[in-house]
C-alpha positions as CSV (number, residue, x, y, z in Angstrom):
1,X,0.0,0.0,0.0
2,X,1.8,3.5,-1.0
3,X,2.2,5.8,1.6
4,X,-0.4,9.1,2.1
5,X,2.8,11.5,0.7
6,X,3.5,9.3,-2.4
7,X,-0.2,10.0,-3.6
8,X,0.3,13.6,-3.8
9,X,2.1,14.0,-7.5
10,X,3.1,17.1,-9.9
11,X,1.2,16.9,-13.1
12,X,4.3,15.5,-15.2
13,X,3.5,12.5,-13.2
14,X,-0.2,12.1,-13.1
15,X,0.3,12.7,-17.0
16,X,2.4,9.4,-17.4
17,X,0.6,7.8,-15.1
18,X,-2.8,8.2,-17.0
19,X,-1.0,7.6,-20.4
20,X,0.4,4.1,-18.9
21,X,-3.6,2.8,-17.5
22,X,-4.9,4.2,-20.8
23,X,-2.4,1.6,-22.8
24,X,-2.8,-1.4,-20.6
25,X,-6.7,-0.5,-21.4
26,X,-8.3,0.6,-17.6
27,X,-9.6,3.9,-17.1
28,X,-8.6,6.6,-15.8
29,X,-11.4,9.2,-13.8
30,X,-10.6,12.8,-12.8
31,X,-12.5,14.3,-10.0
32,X,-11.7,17.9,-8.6
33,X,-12.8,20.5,-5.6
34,X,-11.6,22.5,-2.9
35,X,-11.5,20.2,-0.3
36,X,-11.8,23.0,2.4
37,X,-11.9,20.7,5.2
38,X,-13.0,17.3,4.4
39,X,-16.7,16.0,5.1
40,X,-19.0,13.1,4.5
41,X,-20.5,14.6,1.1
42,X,-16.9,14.6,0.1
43,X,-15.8,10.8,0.7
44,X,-19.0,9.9,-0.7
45,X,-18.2,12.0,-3.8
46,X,-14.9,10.4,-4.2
47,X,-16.2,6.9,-3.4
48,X,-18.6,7.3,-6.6
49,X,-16.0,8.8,-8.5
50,X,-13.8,5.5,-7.8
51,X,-16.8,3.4,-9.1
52,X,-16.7,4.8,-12.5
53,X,-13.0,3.7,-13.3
54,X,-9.7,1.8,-12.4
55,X,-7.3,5.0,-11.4
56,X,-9.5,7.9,-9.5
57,X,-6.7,11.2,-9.8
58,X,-8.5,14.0,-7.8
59,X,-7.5,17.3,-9.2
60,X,-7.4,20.0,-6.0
61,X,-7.5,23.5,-5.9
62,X,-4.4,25.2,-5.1
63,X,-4.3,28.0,-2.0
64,X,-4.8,30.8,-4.4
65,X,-7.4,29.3,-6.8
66,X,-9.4,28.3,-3.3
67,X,-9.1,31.9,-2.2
68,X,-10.4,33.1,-5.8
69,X,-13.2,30.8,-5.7
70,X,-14.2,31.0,-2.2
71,X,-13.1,34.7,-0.5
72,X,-11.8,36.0,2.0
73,X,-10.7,33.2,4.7
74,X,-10.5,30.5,2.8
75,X,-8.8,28.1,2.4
76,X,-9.2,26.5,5.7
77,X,-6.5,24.6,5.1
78,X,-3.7,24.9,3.1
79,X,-3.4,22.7,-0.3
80,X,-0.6,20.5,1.5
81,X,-2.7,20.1,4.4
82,X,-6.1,19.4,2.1
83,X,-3.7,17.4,-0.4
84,X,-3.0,15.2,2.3
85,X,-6.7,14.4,3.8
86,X,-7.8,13.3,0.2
87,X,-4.7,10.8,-0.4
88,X,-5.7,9.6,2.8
89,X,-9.5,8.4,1.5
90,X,-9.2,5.0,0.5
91,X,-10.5,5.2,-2.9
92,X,-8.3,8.2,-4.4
93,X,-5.4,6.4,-6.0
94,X,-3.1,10.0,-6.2
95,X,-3.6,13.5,-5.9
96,X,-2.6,16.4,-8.2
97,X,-2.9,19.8,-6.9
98,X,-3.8,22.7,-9.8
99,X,-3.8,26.4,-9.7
100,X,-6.4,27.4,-12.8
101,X,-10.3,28.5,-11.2
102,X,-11.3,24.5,-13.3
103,X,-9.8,21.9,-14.4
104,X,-10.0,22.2,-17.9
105,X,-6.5,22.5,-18.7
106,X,-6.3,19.2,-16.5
107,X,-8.2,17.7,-18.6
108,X,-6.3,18.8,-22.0
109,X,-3.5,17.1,-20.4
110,X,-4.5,14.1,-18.7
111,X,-7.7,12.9,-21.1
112,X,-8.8,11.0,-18.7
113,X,-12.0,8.5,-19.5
114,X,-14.5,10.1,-17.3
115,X,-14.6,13.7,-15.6
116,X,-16.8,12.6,-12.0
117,X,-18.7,15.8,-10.6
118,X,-20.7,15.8,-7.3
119,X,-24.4,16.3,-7.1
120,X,-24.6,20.2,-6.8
121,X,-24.0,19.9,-10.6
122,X,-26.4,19.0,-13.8
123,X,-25.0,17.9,-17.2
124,X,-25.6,21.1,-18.0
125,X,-24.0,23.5,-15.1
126,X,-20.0,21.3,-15.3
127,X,-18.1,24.1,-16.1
128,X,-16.1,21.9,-17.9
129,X,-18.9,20.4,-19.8
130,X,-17.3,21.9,-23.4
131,X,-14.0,20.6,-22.6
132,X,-15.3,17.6,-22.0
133,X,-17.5,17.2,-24.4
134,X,-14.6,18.1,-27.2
135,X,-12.2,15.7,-26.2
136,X,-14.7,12.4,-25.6
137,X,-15.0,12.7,-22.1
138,X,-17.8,11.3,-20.2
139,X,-19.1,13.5,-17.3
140,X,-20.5,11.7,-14.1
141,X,-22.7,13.4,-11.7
142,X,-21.9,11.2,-8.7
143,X,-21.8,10.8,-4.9
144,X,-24.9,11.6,-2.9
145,X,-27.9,14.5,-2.5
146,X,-25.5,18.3,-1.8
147,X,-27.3,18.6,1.5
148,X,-23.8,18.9,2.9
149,X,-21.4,22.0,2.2
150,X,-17.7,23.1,3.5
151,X,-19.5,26.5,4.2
152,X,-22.5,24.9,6.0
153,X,-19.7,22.6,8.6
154,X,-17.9,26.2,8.9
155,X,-21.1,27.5,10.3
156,X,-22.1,25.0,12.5
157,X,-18.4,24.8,14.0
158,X,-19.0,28.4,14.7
159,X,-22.7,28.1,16.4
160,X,-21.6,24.9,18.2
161,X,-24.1,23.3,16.9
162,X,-23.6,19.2,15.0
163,X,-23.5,19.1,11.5
């Protein structure tokens, strides 16, 4: 079993890697986010995102794409931090850590088979749905109802309330 720091990787290396599944014929899937603390709706993401392939690379936000995305305060964590509690889930077979708002460029480089998005997306709302769509790549809407958010965990941390 490889070790929670040798499933964070530069792109170089998730780029081979995805080339070498796609020749001996497995496929490769390609989920992203924040990762701004890690809760349930997240692990269930990533466990449906394993089920639609043989290699799940998540693609994460860097620290300044986060902050870009999410304002002021965020990230929680840094990416090294975040990086690290993803490897850690059992399903994600490496991490890559990005600093574009999306992963399209991600996906121009590692064509992966499928593109897994959680359930606060349609088919039609991916923002990467084009990108997709041009280079043959399946989106998945996968993991369970968003009735779960980073922000909503923030705010019950800060009422003291159980979320």
């Amino acid at each position: 079993m490889r070790s929670v720091q040798s499933k964070i990787i530069d792109r170089a290396a998730a780029i081979a890697l995805t080339g070498r599944y796609k020749r001996e014929g497995k496929s490769v899937v390609l989920a992203n986010g924040c990762f701004d603390t890690l809760h349930v709706g997240h692990v269930r993401y990533l466990g449906g995102a394993k089920e639609q392939g043989d290699l799940l690379i998540v693609g994460l936000n860097s620290d300044s794409s986060v902050s870009g995305l999410k304002g002021p305060g965020r990230p929680v964590l840094d990416e090294r931090a975040r990086a690290q509690l993803v490897a850690a889930v059992r399903d994600v077979d490496y991490v890559v850590i990005f600093p574009e708002p999306d992963v399209s460029q991600l996906l121009e480089e590692l064509r992966p088979d499928v593109h897994a998005k959680g359930t606060d997306y349609t088919a039609d709302t991916v923002p990467e749905r084009r990108t997709s769509a041009r280079l043959g790549i399946r989106v998945a809407i996968v993991g369970d109802p968003k009735d779960h958010s980073t922000r909503g965990f923030l705010d019950a941390v800060r009422k003291g309330s159980h979320g």
